[in-house]
C-alpha positions in Angstrom: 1.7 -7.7 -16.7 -1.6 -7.6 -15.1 -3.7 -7.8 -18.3 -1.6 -11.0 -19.2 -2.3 -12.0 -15.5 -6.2 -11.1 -16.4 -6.1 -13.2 -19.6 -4.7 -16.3 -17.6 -7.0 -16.3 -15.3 -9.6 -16.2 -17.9 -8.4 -19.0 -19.8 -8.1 -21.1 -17.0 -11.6 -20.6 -15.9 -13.0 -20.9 -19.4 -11.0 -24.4 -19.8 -13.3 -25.8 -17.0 -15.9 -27.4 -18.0 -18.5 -26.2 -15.8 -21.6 -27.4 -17.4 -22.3 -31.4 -16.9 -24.8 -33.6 -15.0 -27.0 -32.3 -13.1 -27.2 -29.2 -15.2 -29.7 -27.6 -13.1 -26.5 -27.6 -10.5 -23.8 -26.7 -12.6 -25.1 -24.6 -15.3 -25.5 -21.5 -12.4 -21.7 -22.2 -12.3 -20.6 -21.7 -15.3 -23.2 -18.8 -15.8 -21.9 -16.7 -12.5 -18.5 -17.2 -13.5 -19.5 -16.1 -17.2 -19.9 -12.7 -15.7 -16.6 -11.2 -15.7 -15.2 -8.9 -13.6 -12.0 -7.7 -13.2 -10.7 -11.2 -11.6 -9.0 -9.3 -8.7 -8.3 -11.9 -6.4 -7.1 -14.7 -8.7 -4.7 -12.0 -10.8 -3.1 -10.6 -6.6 -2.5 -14.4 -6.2 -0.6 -14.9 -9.7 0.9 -11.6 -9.0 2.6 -12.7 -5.7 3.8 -15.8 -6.6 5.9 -14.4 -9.5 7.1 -11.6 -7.8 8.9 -14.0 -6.0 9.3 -17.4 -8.6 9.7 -17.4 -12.1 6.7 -19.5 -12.5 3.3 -17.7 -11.6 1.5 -21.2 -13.2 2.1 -22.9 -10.1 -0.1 -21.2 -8.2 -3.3 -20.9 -10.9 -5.0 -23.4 -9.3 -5.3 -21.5 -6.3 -6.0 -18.7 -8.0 -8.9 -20.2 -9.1 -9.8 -21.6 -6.0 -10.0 -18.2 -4.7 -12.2 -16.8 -7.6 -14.8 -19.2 -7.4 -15.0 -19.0 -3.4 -15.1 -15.2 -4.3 -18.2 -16.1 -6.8 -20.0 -18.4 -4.2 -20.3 -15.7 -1.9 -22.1 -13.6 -4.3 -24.7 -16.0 -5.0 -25.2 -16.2 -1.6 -25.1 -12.8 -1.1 -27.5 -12.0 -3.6 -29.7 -14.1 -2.1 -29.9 -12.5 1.1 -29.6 -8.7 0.2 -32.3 -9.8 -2.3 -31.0 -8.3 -5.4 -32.1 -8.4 -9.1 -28.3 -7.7 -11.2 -25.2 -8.7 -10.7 -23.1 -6.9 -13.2 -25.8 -5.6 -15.3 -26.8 -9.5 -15.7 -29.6 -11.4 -13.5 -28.7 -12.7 -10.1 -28.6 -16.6 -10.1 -31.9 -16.7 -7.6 -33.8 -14.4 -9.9 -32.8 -16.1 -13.2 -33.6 -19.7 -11.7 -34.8 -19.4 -8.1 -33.4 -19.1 -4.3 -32.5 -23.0 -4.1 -30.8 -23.5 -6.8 -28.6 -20.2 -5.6 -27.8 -21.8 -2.5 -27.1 -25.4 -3.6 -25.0 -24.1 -6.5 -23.1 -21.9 -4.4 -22.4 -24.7 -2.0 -21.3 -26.4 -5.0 -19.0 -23.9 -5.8 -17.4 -23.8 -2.1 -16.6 -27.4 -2.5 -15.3 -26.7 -5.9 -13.1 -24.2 -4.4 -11.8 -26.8 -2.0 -10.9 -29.1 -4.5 -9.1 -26.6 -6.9 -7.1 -25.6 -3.8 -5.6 -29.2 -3.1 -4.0 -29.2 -6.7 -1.5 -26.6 -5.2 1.9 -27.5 -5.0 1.9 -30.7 -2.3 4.5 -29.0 0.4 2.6 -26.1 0.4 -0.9 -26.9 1.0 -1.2 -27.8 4.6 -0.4 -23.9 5.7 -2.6 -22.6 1.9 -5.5 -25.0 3.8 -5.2 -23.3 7.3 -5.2 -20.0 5.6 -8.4 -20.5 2.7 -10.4 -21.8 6.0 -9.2 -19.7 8.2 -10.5 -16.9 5.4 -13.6 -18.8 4.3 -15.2 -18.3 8.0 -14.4 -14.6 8.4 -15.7 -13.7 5.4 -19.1 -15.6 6.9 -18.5 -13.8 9.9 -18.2 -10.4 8.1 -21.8 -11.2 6.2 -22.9 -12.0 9.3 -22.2 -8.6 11.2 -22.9 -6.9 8.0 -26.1 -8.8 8.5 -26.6 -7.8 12.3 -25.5 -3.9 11.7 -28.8 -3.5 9.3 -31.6 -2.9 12.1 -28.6 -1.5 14.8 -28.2 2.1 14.9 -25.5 2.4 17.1 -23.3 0.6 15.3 -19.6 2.8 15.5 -17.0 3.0 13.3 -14.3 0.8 14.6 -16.9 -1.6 14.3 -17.6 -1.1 10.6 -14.4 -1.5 10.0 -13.8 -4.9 11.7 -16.9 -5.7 9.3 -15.7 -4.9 5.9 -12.1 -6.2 6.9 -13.7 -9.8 7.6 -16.2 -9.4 4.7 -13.9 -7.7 2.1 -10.5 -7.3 3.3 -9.3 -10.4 3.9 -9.7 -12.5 0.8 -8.2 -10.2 -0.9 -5.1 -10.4 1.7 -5.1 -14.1 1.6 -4.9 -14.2 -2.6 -1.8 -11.9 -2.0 -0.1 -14.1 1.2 -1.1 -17.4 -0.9 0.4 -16.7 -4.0 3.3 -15.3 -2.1 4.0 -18.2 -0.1 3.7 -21.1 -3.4 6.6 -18.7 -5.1 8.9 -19.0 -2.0 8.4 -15.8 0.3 9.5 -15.7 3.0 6.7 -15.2 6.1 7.9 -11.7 6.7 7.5 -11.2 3.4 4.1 -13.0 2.9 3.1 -11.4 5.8 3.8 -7.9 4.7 1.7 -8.3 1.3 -1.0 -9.6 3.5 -1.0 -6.3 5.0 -0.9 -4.7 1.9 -4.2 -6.3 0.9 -5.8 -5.2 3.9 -5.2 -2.0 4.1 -6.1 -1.6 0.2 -9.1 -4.1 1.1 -10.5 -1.3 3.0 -9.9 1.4 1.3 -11.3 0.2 -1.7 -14.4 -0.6 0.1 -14.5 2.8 1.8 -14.0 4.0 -1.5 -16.9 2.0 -2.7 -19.0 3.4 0.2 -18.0 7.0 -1.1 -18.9 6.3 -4.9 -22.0 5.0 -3.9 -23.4 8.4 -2.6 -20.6 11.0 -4.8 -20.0 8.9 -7.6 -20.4 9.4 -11.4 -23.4 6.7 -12.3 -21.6 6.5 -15.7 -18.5 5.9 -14.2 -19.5 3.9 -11.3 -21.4 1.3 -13.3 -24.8 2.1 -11.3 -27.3 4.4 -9.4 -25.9 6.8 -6.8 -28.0 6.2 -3.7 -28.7 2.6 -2.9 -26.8 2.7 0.2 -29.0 4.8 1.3 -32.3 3.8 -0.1 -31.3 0.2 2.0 -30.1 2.1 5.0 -26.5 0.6 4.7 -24.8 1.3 7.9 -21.7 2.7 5.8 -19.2 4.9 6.5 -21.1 7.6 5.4 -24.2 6.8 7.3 -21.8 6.2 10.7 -20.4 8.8 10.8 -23.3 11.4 9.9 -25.4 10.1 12.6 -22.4 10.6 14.9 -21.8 14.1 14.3 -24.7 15.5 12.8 -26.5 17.9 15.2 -29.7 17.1 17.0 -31.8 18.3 14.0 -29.9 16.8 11.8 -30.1 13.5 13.4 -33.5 13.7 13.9 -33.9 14.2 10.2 -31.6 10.8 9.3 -33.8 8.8 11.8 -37.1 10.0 10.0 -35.8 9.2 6.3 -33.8 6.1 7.7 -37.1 5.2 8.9 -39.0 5.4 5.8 -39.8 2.1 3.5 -41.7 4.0 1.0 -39.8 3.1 -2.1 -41.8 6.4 -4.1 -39.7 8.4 -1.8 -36.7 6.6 -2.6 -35.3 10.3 -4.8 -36.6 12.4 -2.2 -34.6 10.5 0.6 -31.1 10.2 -1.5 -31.4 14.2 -2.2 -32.1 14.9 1.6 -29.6 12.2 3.1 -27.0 14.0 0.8 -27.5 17.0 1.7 -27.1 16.4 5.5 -23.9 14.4 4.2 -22.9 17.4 2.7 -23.6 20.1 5.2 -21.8 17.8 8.0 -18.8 17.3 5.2 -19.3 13.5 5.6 -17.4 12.8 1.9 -14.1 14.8 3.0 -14.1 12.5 5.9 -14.5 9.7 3.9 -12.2 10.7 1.2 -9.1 11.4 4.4 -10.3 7.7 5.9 -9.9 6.5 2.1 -6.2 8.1 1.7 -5.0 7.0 5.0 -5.6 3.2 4.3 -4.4 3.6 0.6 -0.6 5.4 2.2 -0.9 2.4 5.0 -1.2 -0.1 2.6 1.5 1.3 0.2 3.7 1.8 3.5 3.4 -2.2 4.2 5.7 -2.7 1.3 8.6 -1.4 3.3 8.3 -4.0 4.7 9.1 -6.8 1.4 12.3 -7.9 0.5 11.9 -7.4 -3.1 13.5 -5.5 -5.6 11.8 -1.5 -6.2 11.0 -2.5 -9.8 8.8 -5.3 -8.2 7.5 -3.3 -5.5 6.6 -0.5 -8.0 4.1 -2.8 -9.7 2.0 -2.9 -6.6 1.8 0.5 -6.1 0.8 0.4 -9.4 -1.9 -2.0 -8.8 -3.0 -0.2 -6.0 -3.2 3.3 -7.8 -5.2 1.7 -10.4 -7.9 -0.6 -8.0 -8.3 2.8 -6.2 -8.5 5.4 -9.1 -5.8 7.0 -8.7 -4.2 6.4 -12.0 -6.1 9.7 -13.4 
C-alpha cells in the first residue's frame, strides 16, 4: 500500500506544471521537488485519510500542500546551514544563488497555501488552523536550532522541544490532516497525531545516532558532520553532561576548533569520548522508548488491528527496524 501511496504522490507532483513565467522563480521549484525522497509526509497524509474513508484522493491536495511546505524549508535551510548537496544533487543557492533560494522558497510556502484550500470545503477551516499553526513551529524549531549552535548549555529537554517543533510536528500534522478529511474522529486524529510525534523524534534521534555510528554506505553520507559543525545533538548533550572533567575539557577544545584539516582527527577523538562515556547506548534506549511510545499511541485509535498493523509497519520500516 505504501509504495502505491508513494507512486501517487509522485504523479501528482509531476502533473504540476512547475516550470512557467518567471522561470528564474519557478524552475528552482520544479528542480527541488525533482529530487525525490521518500515523500514521507504526503504518503502519512494519504495513509490516514484512507484508514478511515475509502477515498485517500480527497486528501492529495493536501498531501501535496504538505510536501512542498516540507521542500520550502529545505531551501531555506540550506541556505542558512550553508550547504553544498541536497540528496547527492546541488542545493538550490549553490546551483543558482542565495536569492533566488529565498524567493523560490517563499514561492513555494504560498504554493503550499494554495494547494491546501483545494481540500474538501467543510474541512478546511480546522486543516488551515492546523498547517499555520505547524508552519510557525517549524520556524520556531529552526530558530532554536539556530540559537542552540554557539550555546553550550543547552540540556536535553530542551533539544527535544527543538526537534519536536523543527521535525516532529509536520510529520504529526500530515497524519492528524489526512485523518480528519477521511472522517476521524478527534480522539482518533488526535491519537495519530501522537503517533507522529513520538516517531518524529525518534527518527530524528535516530538520525542523530547514524550520523556518528552509522554505515556511510547505508546512511547515504559521511559519518561525522555533526560533529565537524558542532551540532548540539543528542549525542553532543549528553557527552558534555556526563563526561568527566577531562573529558569535558577535551570536547570544549575540539568543539572549539574551526580548522577544517582537523576535521578526521576531531570525528575520531569526539567518538571515542562518545564511546568511552557509552553515549550511543543512551541514544539507542532514548531512540526505543519514543519508537514503543509512538506505537503505544495507537491504543488509543478506533480502527480495526489490520489497519493499525500497517502503522506499525510504517513505523518499523521509517526506523529500520524491518531487518
Amino acid at each position: 500500500m505504501i509504495k502505491q501511496l508513494q507512486q501517487q504522490v509522485e504523479k501528482a507532483i509531476a502533473d504540476i506544471n512547475w516550470v512557467q513565467e518567471p522561470t528564474g522563480l519557478y524552475q528552482p521549484i520544479d528542480y527541488v521537488l525533482s529530487l525525490g525522497g521518500k515523500r514521507i509526509r504526503p504518503v502519512l497524509t494519504l495513509l490516514a485519510c484512507k484508514l478511515f474513508s475509502d477515498d485517500e484522493k480527497q486528501a492529495l491536495s493536501t498531501a501535496l500542500a504538505v510536501e512542498v511546505f516540507h521542500n520550502f524549508t529545505l531551501l531555506h535551510d540550506d541556505v542558512m546551514d550553508r550547504a553544498d548537496t541536497r540528496r547527492g544533487k546541488p542545493t538550490v543557492h549553490k546551483k543558482w544563488n542565495d536569492n533566488t533560494a529565498i524567493l523560490s522558497g517563499d514561492a513555494m510556502l504560498i504554493k503550499a497555501y494554495q494547494l491546501l484550500q483545494q481540500a474538501p470545503a467543510d474541512k478546511l477551516p480546522v486543516l488551515l488552523d492546523l498547517f499555520s499553526k505547524t508552519a510557525i513551529e517549524v520556524c520556531e524549531g529552526q530558530q532554536y536550532d539556530v540559537d542552540f549552535e554557539n550555546d553550550l548549555a543547552v540540556q536535553l529537554p530542551q533539544y527535544i522541544e527543538m526537534i519536536r517543533l523543527k521535525t516532529a510536528v509536520l510529520l504529526a500534522a500530515a497524519l492528524k490532516m489526512g485523518a480528519i478529511i477521511g472522517g476521524a474522529s478527534l480522539q482518533d486524529a488526535n491519537a495519530l497525531y501522537d503517533y507522529g510525534i513520538n516517531l518524529g523524534l525518534a527518527f530524528q534521534l535516530r538520525d542523530d545516532y547514524l550520523d556518528s555510528f552509522g554505515d556511510p554506505a547505508v546512511f547515504g553520507k559521511k559519518i561525522g558532520g555533526d560533529i565537524c559543525c558542532n551540532k548540539k545533538t543528542f549525542l553532543m548533550i549528553t557527552a558534555l553532561q556526563t563526561a568527566s572533567e577531562e573529558q569535558r575539557k577535551e570536547l570544549l577544545q575540539w568543539i572549539g576548533c574551526t580548522d577544517t584539516t582537523c576535521h578526521e582527527q576531531k570525528i575520531k577523538a569526539v567518538l571515542k569520548i562518545y564511546q568511552d562515556l557509552q553515549i550511543d547506548t543512551r541514544c539507542e534506549e532514548a531512540i526505543r522508548a519514543y519508537f514503543e511510545k509512538s506505537v503505544g499511541s495507537l491504543k488509543n485509535v478506533q480502527l480495526a488491528e489490520n489497519k493499525k498493523d500497517i502503522l506499525v509497519k510504517f513505523a518499523n520500516d521509517l526506523m529500520g527496524r524491518n531487518k
